[in-house]
Structures are given as structure tokens and as C-alpha cells.
DRENPA-3360 file (N, C-alpha, C; in nm, 2 decimals, always signed):
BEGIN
1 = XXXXXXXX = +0.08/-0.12/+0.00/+0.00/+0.00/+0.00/+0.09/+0.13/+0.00 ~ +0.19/+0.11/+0.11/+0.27/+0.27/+0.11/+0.33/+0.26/-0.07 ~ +0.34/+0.14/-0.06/+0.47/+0.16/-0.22/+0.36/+0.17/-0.31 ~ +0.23/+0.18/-0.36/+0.15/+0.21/-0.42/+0.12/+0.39/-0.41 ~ +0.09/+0.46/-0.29/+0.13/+0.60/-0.29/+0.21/+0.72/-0.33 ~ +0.36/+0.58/-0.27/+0.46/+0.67/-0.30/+0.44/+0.70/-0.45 ~ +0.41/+0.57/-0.52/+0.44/+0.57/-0.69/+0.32/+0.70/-0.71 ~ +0.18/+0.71/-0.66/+0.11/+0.81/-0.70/+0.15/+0.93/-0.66;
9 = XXXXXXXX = +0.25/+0.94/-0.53/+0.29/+1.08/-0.55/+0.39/+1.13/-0.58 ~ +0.50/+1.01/-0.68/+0.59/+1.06/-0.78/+0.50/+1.08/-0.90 ~ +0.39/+1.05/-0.97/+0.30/+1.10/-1.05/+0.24/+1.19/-1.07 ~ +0.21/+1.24/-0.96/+0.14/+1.38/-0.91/+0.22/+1.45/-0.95 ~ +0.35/+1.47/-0.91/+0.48/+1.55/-0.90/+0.54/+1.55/-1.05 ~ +0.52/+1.42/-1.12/+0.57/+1.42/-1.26/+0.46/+1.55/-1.32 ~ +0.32/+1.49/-1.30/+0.20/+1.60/-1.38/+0.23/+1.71/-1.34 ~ +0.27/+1.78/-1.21/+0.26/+1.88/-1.18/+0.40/+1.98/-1.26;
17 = XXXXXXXX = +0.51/+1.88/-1.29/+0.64/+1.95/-1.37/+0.60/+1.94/-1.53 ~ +0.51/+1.84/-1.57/+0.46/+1.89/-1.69/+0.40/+1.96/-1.72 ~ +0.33/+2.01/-1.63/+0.22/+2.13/-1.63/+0.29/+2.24/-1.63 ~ +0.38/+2.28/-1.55/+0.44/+2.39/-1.57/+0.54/+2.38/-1.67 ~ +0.62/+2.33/-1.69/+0.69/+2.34/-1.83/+0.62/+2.34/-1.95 ~ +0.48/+2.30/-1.93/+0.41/+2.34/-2.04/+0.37/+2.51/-2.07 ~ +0.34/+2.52/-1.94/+0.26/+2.70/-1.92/+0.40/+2.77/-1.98 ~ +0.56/+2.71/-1.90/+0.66/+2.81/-1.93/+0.66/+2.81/-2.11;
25 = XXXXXXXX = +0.66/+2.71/-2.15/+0.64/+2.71/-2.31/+0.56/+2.82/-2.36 ~ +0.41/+2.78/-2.37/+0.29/+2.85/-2.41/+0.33/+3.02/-2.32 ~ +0.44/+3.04/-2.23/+0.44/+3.20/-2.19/+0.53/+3.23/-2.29 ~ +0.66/+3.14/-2.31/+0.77/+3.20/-2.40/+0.72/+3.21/-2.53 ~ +0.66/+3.12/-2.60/+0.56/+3.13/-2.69/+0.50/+3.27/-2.76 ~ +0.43/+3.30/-2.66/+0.36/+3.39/-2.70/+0.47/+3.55/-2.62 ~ +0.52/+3.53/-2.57/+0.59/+3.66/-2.53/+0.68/+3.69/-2.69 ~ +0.70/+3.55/-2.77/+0.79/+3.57/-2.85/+0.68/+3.63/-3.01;
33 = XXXXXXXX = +0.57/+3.60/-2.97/+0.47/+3.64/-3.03/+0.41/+3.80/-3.05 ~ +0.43/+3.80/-2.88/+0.38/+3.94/-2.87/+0.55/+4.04/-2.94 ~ +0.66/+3.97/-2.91/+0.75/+4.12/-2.91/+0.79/+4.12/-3.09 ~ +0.74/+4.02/-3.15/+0.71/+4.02/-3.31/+0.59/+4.08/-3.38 ~ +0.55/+4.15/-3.29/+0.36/+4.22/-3.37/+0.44/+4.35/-3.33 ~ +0.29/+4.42/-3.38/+0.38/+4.55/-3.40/+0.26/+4.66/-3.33 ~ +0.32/+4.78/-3.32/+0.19/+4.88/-3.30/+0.08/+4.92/-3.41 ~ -0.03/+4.90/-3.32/-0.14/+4.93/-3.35/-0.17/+5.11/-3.40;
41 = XXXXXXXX = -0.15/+5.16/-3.31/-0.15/+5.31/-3.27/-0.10/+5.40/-3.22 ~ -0.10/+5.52/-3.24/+0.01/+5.58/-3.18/-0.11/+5.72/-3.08 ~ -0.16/+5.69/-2.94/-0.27/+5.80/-2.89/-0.14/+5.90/-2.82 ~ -0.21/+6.01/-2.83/-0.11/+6.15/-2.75/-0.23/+6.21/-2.65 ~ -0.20/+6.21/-2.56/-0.28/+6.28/-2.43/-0.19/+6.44/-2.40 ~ -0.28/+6.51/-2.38/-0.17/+6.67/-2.34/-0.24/+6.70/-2.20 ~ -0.18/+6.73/-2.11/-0.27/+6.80/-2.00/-0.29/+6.94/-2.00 ~ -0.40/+6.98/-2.01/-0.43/+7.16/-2.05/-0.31/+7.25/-1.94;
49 = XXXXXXXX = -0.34/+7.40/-1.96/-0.25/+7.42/-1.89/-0.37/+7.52/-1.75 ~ -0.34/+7.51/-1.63/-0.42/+7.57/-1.54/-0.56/+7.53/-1.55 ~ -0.66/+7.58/-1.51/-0.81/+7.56/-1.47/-0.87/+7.57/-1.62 ~ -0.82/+7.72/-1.70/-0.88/+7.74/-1.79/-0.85/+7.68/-1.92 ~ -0.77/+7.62/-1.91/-0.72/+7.50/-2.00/-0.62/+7.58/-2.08 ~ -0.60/+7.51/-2.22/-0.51/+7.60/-2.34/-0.36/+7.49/-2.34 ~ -0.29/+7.53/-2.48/-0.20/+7.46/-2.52/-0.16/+7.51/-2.58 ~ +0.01/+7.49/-2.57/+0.12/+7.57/-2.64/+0.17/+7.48/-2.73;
57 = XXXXXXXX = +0.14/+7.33/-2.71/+0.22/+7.24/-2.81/+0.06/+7.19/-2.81 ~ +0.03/+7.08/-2.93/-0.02/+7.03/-2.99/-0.02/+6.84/-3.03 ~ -0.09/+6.81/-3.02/-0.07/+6.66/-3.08/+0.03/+6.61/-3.19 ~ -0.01/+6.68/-3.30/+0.05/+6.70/-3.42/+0.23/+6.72/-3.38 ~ +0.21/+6.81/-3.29/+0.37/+6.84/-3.34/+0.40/+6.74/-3.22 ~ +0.39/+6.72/-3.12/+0.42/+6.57/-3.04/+0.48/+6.46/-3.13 ~ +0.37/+6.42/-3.22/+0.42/+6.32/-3.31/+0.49/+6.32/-3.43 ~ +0.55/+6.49/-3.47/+0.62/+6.54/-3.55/+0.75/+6.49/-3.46;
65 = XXXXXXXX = +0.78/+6.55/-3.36/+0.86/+6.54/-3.27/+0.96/+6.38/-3.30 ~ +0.83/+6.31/-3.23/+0.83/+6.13/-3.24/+0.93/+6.08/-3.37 ~ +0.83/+6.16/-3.51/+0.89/+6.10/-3.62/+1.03/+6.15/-3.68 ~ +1.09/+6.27/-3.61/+1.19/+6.33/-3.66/+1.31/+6.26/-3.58 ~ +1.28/+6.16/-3.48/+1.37/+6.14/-3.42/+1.39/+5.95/-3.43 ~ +1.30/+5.90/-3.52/+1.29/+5.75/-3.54/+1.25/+5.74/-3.69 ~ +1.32/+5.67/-3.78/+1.37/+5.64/-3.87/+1.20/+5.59/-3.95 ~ +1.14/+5.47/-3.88/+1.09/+5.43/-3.88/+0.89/+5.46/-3.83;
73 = XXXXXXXX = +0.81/+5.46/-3.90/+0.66/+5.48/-3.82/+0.65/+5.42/-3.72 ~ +0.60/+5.52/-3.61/+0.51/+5.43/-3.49/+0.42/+5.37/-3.48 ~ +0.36/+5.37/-3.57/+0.22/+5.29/-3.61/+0.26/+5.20/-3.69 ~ +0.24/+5.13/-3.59/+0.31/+4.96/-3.69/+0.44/+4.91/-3.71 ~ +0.50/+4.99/-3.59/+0.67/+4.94/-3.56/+0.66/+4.84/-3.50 ~ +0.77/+4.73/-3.53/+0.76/+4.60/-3.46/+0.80/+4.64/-3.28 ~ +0.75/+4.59/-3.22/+0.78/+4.62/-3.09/+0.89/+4.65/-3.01 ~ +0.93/+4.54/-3.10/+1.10/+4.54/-3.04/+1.18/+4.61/-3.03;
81 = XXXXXXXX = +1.12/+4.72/-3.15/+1.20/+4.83/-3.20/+1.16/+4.93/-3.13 ~ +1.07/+4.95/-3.08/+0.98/+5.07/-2.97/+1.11/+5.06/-2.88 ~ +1.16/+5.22/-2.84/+1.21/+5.21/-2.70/+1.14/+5.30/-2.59 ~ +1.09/+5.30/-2.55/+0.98/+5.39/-2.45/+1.07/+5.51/-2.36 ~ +1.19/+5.47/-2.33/+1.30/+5.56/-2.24/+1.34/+5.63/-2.33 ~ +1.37/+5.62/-2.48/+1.42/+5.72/-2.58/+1.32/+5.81/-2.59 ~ +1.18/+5.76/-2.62/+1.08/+5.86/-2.67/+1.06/+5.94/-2.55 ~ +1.07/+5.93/-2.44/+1.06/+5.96/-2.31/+1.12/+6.11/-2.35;
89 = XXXXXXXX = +1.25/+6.07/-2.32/+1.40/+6.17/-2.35/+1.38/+6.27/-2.48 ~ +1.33/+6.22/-2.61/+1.37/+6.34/-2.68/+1.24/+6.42/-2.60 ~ +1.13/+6.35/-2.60/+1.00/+6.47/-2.55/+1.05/+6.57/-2.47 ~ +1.09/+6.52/-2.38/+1.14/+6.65/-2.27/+1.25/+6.70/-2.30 ~ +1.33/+6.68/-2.40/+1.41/+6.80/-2.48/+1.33/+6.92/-2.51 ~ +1.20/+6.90/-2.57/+1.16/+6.99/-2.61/+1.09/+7.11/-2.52 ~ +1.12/+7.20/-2.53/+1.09/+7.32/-2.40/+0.96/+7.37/-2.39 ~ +0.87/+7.28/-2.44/+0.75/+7.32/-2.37/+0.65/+7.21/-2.32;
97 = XXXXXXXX = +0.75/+7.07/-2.33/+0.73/+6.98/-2.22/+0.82/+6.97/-2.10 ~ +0.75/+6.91/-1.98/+0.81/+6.94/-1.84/+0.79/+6.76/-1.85 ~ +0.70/+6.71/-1.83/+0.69/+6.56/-1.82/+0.66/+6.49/-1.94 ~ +0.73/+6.36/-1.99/+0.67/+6.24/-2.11/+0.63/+6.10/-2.01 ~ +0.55/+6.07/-2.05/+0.49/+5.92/-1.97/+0.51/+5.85/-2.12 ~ +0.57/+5.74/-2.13/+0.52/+5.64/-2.27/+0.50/+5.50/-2.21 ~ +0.39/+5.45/-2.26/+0.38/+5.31/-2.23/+0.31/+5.23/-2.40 ~ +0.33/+5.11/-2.35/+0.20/+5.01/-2.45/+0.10/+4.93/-2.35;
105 = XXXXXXXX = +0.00/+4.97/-2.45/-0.08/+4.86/-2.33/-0.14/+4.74/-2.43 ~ -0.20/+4.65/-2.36/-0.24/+4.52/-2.40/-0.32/+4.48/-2.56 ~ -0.33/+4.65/-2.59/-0.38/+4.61/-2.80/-0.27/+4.66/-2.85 ~ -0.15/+4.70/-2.77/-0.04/+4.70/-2.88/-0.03/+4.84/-2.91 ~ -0.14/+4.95/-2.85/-0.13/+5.08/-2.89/-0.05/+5.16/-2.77 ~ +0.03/+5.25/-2.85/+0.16/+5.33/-2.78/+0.08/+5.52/-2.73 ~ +0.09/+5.53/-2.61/+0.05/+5.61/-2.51/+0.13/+5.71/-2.48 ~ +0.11/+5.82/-2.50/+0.23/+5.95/-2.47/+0.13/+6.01/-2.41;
113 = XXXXXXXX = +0.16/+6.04/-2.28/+0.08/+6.15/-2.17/+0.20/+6.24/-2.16 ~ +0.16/+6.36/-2.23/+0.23/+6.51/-2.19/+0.17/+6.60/-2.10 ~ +0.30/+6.64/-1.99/+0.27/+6.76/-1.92/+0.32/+6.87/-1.92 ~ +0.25/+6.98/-2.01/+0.31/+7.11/-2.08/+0.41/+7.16/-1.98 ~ +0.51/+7.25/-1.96/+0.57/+7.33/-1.84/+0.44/+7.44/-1.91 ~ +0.44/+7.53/-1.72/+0.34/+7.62/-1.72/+0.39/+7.79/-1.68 ~ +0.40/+7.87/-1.77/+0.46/+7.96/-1.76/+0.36/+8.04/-1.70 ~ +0.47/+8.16/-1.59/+0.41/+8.20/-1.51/+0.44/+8.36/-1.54;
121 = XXXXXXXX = +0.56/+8.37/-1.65/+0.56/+8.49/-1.67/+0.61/+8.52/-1.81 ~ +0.58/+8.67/-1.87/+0.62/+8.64/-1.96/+0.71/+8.76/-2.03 ~ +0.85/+8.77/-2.08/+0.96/+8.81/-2.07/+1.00/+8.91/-2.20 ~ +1.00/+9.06/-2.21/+1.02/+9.12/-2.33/+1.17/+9.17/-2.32 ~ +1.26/+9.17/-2.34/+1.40/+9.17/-2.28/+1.43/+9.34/-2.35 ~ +1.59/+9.33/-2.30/+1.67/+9.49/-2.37/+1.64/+9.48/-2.54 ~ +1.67/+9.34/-2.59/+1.70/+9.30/-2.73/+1.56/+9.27/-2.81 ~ +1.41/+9.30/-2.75/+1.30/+9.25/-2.78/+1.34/+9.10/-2.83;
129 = XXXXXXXX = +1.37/+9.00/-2.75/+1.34/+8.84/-2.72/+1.20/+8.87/-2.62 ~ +1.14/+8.75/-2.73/+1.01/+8.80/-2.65/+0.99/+8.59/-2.57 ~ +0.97/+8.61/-2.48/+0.97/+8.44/-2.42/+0.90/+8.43/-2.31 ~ +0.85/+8.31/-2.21/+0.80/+8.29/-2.09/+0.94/+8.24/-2.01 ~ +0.91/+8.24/-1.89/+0.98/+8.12/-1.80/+0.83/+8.07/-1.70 ~ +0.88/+7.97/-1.69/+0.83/+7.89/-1.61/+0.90/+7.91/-1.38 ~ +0.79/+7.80/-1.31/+0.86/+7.86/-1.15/+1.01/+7.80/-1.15 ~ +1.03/+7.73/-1.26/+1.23/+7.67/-1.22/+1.27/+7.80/-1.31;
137 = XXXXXXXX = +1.23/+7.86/-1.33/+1.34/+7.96/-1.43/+1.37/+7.88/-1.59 ~ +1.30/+7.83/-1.58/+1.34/+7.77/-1.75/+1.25/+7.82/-1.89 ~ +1.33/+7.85/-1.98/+1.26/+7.95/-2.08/+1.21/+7.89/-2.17 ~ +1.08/+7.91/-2.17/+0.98/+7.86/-2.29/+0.94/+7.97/-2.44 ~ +0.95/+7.91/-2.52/+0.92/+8.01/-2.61/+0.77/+8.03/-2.61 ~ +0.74/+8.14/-2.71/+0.60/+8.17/-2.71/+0.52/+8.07/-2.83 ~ +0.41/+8.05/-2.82/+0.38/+7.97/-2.86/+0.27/+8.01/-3.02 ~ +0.24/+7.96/-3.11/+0.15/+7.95/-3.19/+0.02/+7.94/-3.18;
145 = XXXXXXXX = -0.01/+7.85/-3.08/-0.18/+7.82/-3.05/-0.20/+7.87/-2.97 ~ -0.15/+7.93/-2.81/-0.26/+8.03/-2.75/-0.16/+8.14/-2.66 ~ -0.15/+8.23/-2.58/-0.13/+8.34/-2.51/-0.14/+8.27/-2.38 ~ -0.06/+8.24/-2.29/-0.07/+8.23/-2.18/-0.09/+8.37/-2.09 ~ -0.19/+8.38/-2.02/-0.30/+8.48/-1.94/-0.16/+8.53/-1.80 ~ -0.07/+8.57/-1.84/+0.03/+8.55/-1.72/+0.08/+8.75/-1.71 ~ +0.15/+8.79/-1.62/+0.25/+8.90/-1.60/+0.33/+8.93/-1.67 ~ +0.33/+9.05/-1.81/+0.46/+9.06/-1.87/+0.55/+9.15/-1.80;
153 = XXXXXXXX = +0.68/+9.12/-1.81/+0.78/+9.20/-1.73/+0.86/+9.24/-1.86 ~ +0.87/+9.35/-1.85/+0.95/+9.47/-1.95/+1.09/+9.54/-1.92 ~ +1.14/+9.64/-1.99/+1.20/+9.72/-1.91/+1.37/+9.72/-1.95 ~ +1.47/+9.73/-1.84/+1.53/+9.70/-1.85/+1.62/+9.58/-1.80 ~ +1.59/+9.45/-1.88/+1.63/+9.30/-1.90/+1.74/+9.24/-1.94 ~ +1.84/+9.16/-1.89/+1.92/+9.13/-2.02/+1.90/+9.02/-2.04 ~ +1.94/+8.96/-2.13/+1.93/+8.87/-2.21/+1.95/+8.71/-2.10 ~ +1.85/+8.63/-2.16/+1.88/+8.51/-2.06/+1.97/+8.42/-2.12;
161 = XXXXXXXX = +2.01/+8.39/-1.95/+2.11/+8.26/-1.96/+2.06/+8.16/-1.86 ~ +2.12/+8.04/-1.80/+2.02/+7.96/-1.76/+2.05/+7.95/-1.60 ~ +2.18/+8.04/-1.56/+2.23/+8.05/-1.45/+2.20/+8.16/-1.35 ~ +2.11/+8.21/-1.45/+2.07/+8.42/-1.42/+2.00/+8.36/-1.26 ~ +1.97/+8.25/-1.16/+1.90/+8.27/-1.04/+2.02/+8.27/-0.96 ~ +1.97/+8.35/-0.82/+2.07/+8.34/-0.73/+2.14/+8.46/-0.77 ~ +2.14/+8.55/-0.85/+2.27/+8.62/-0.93/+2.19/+8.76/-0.92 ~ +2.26/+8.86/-0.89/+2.24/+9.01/-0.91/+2.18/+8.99/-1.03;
169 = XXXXXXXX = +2.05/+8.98/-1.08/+1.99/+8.99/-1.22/+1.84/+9.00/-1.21 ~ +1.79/+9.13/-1.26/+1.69/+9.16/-1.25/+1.57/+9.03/-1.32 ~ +1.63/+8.96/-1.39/+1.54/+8.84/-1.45/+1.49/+8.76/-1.35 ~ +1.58/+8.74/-1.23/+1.56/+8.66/-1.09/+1.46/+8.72/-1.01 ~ +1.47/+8.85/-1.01/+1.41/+8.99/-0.94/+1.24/+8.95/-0.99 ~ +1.25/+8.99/-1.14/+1.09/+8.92/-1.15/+1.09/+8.80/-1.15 ~ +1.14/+8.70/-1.14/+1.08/+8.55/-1.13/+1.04/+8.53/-1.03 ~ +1.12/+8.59/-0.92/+1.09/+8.59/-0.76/+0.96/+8.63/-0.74;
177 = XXXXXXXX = +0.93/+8.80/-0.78/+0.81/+8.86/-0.78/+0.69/+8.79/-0.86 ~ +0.66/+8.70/-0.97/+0.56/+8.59/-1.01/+0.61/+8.52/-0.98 ~ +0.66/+8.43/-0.89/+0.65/+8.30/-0.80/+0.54/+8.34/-0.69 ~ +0.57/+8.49/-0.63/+0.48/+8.55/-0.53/+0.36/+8.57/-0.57 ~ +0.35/+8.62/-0.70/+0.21/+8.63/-0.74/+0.12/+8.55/-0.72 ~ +0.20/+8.40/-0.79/+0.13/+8.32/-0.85/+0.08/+8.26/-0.70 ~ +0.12/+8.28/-0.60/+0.11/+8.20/-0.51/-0.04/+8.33/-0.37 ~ -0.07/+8.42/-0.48/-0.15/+8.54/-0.42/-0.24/+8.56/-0.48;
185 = XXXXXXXX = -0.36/+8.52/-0.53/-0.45/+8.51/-0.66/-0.49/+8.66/-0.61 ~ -0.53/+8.75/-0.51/-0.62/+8.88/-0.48/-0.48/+8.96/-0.51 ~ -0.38/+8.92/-0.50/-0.27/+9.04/-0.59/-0.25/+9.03/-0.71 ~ -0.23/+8.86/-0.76/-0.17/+8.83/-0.89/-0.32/+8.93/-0.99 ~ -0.42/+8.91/-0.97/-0.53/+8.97/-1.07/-0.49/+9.12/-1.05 ~ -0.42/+9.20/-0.98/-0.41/+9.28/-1.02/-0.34/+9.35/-1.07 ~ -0.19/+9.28/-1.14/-0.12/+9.29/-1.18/-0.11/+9.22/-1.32 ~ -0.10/+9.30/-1.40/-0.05/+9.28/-1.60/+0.08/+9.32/-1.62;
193 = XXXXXXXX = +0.12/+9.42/-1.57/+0.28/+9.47/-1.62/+0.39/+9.50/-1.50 ~ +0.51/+9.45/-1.51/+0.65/+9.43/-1.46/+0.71/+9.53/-1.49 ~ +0.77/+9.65/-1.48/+0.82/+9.69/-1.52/+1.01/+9.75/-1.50 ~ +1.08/+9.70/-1.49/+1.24/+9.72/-1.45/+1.28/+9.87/-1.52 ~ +1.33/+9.92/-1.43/+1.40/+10.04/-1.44/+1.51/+10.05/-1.44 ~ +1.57/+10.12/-1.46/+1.73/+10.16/-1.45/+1.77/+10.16/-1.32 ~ +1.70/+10.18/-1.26/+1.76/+10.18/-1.08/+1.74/+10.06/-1.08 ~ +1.69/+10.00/-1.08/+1.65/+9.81/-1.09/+1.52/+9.82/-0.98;
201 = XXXXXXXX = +1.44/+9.97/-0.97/+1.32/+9.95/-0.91/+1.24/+9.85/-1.01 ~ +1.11/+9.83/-0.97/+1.06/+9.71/-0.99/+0.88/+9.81/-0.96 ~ +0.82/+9.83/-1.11/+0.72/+9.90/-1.10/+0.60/+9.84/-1.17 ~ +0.45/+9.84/-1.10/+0.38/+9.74/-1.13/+0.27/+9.81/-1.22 ~ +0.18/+9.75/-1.31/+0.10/+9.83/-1.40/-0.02/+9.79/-1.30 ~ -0.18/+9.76/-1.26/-0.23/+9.70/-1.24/-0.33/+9.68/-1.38 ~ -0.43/+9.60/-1.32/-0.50/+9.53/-1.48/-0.62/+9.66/-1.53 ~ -0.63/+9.71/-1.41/-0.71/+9.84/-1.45/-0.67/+9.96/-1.40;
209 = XXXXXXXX = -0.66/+10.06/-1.48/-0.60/+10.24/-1.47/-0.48/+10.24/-1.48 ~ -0.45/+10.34/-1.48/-0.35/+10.43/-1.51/-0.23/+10.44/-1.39 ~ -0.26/+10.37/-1.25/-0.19/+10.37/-1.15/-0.03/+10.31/-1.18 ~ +0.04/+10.36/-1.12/+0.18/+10.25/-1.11/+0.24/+10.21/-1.01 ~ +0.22/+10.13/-0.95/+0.28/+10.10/-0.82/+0.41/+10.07/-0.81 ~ +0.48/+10.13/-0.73/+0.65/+10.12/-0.72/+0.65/+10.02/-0.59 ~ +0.68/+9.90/-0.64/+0.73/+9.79/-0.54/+0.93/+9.83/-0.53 ~ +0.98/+9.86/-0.59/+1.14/+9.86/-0.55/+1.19/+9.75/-0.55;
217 = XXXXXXXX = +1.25/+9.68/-0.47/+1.33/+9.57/-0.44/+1.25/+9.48/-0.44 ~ +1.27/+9.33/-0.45/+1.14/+9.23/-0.41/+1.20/+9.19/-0.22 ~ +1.31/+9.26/-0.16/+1.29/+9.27/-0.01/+1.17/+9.31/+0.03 ~ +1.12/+9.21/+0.12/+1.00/+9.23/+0.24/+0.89/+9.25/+0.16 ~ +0.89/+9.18/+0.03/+0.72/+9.18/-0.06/+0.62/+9.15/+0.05 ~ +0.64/+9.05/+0.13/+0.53/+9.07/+0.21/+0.46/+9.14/+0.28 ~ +0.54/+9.20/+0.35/+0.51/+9.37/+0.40/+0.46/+9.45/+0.30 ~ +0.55/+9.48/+0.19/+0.53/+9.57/+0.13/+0.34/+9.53/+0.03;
225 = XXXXXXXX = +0.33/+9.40/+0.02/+0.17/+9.41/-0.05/+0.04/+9.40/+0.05 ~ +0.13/+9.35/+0.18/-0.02/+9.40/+0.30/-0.06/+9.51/+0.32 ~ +0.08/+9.63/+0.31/+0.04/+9.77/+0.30/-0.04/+9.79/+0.22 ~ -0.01/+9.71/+0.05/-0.11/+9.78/-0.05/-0.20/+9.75/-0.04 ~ -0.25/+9.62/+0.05/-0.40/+9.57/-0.01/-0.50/+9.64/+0.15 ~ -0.40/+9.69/+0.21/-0.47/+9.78/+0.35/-0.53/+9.89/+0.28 ~ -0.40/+10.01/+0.21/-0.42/+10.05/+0.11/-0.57/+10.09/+0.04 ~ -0.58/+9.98/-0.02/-0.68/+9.91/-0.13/-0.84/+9.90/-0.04;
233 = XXXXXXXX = -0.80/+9.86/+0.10/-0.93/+9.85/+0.12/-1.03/+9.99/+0.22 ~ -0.87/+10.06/+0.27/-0.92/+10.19/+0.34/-0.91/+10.33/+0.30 ~ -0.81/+10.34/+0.23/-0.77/+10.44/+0.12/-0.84/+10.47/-0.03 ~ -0.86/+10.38/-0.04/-0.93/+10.36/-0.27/-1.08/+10.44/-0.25 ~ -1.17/+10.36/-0.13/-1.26/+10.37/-0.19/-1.32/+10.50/-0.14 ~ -1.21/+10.60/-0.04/-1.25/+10.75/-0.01/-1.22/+10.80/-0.13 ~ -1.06/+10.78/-0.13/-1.03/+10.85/-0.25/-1.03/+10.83/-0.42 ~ -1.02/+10.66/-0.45/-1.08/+10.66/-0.58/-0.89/+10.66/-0.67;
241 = XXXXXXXX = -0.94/+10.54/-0.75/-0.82/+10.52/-0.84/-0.73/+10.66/-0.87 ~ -0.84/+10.71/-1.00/-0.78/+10.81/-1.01/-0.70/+10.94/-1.03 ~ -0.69/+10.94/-0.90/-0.65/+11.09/-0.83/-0.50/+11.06/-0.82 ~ -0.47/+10.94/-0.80/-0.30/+10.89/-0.79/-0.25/+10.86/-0.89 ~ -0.12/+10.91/-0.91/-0.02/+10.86/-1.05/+0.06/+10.78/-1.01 ~ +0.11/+10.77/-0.86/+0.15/+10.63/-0.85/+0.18/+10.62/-0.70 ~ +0.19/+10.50/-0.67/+0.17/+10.42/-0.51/+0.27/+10.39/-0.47 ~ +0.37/+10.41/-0.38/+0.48/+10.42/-0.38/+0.52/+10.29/-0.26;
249 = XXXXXXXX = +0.55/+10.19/-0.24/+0.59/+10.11/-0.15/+0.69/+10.06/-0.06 ~ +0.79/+10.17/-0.10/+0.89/+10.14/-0.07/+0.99/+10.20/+0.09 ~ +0.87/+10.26/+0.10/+0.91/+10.33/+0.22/+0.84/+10.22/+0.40 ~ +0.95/+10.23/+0.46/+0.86/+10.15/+0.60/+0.72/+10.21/+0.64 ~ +0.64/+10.10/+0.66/+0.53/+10.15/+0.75/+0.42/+10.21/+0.69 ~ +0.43/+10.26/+0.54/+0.38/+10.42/+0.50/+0.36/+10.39/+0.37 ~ +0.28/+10.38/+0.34/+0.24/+10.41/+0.13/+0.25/+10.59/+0.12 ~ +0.33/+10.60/+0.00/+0.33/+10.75/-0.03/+0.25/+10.76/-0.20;
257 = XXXX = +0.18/+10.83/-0.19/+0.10/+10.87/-0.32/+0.15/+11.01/-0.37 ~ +0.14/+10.97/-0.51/+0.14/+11.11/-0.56/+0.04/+11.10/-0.65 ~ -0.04/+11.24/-0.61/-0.17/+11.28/-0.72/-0.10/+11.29/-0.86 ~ -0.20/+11.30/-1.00/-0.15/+11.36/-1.08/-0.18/+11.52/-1.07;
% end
């Protein structure tokens, strides 16, 4: 009886190594199946830019991008030939992507999720270079398909380089000041224009009138836009836009006006 067992559970044990060396087959099989087909499709996802959506790059040129850099079509490249870390890489060469996701999924169709960089400001230099940066300081060009809704800073600018943060350079001066914006929606709305001076003051247009507000240095912005929006809420509505040619900020403690 035991030696009748044992023999059934060296049989069990035989079925159960046949079994799997069969599965391992039928996997290699078909893995060797799958990495010989080819793609199906080539889908592009963009993520809009902010609440109100908009796009600086396009699908089209995404897969312009794709094709200038692979010999071969993506639609219907053997698999093998797909490298997902290459297409990754050139995407985000391009300066108005921040993120590339590539994957395949299970019909064989190839997936590009882009995430535009979001410019927060936008740059008319000494030399009229006209461009955005983004919150890392990195320079996007302007784009064809829409206007980003953001702060232009003017004036006197020099020319970018990619080291200008940290550095005596007014380009830093305003990136500092729209990082703060962007992060103050009841100030950022009131502000359209940057403007740099020769003194390297730092003068604000707002979105409505004729006002100019002299912020100076971006030292103690915080102070200095509690004042204005105290300002704004005890000062304006006796006296009224106006009557002021400009709001002076720069002094401790004290907003100074001058009428026109």
C-alpha cells in the first residue's frame, strides 16, 4: 500500500512538472509572439494648462517630434523596436514639455501622456526676445496656439542665460516677484505689467488704470503688498483710483501717493 502511494505521489509530482513546463512554453511562446507584432496606434494625451485650460504644443507636433527622431513609423513598428525611455528623452528636450509618460498597453497601442511646463511669466528683454519662464526659471518660447494669461515684465532686461538665479539679475528679481504672485490670486489679478527700471526698481502696472505701483526691491514683498492691499481696502474707496499717478511702496510702515 505505502509503495502504491509513494508511486502516486511521484506522478502527481511528474503531472505537476509537466504542467508547468508546459505553461513556461505556451508563456515563452507567446511573449515571443507578442514582441514580433507591431503597433497598432500611436494615442497622445496633453494635460491643459491651469483651470482654464489652453495649449502651447499640440498633438501634431508631439508626433512630429516622435517622427523626426525615429527612422521608422510608430504605427506599426515591430515592438521590439519601440524604446519607450528614448521617446521619453527626446520629448522632454523639447521646451515646452516638463513631463513624457510612454507606455504600451495590451492592443499593442503606444500612449504619450504630456505635461506642458506652465509659464508663469512672460519676458520682453533689452534685445525684444520676446519668451516665458516657467517657477524653475526655465525658458519657454511663445507659442502659436494660444497666449498664456500670465504678467509681462519689461523694461530694463538682459538677455537670458540659464544660470541668471541666485545672481544680481533683475530676471531673478521678477521671477521671484511671479512666484509670489502666482502663489496670491487677490494680488496676482491685479497685476498685468513688470516693469524694471534703471535703478533696478521694480514697478507694477495694475490690470485696471493708469496707477503705477513702485514695489522697488522684491525685499519684504510681504510687507510691502499687506500695505497695498490695507491701502486698497481703506484708502481707494474714499479717494478713488484716479486721483494717484503712483503708489509708492517702498518706504517702511507708509504708502506714499502722488496725485497727478
Amino acid at each position: 500500500m505505502k509503495g502504491l502511494n509513494k508511486i502516486n505521489e511521484q506522478l502527481r509530482k511528474t503531472y505537476w512538472m509537466l504542467g508547468a513546463g508546459f505553461m513556461l512554453v505556451v508563456a515563452m511562446a507567446a511573449a515571443r509572439f507578442k514582441g514580433h507584432s507591431r503597433t497598432t496606434e500611436l494615442v497622445v494625451e496633453i494635460q491643459a494648462l491651469g483651470e482654464k485650460g489652453g495649449f502651447l504644443i499640440m498633438e501634431r507636433d508631439v508626433k512630429r517630434v516622435i517622427q523626426n527622431s525615429f527612422v521608422e513609423e510608430i504605427d506599426g513598428m515591430d515592438l521590439n523596436q519601440v524604446r519607450l525611455d528614448r521617446m521619453e528623452r527626446v520629448l522632454e528636450e523639447d521646451p515646452f514639455v516638463k513631463n513624457a509618460e510612454v507606455w504600451i498597453d495590451a492592443d499593442n497601442k503606444v500612449h504619450i501622456k504630456i505635461k506642458q511646463r506652465q509659464p508663469i511669466l512672460r519676458i520682453i528683454d533689452n534685445n525684444g526676445m520676446n519668451y516665458y519662464l516657467d517657477a524653475e526659471g526655465i525658458k519657454i518660447p511663445t507659442s502659436k496656439y494660444a497666449t498664456a494669461r500670465v504678467p509681462v515684465a519689461t523694461g530694463y532686461l538682459p538677455a537670458y542665460y540659464k544660470e541668471f538665479q541666485g545672481s544680481n539679475n533683475p530676471l531673478h528679481d521678477v521671477l521671484l516677484l511671479a512666484k509670489f504672485l502666482k502663489k496670491n490670486k487677490v494680488i496676482d489679478a491685479l497685476v498685468s505689467q513688470i516693469s524694471v527700471h534703471k535703478s533696478g526698481d521694480l514697478v507694477l502696472s495694475p490690470e485696471f488704470g493708469k496707477t503705477s505701483i513702485i514695489l522697488g526691491t522684491t525685499d519684504q514683498m510681504v510687507k510691502k503688498f499687506e500695505k497695498l492691499l490695507i491701502f486698497y481696502k481703506e484708502g481707494m474707496p474714499r479717494e478713488g483710483w484716479r486721483k494717484y499717478q503712483t503708489i509708492n511702496l517702498k518706504f517702511t510702515n507708509q504708502v506714499v501717493c502722488k496725485r497727478w
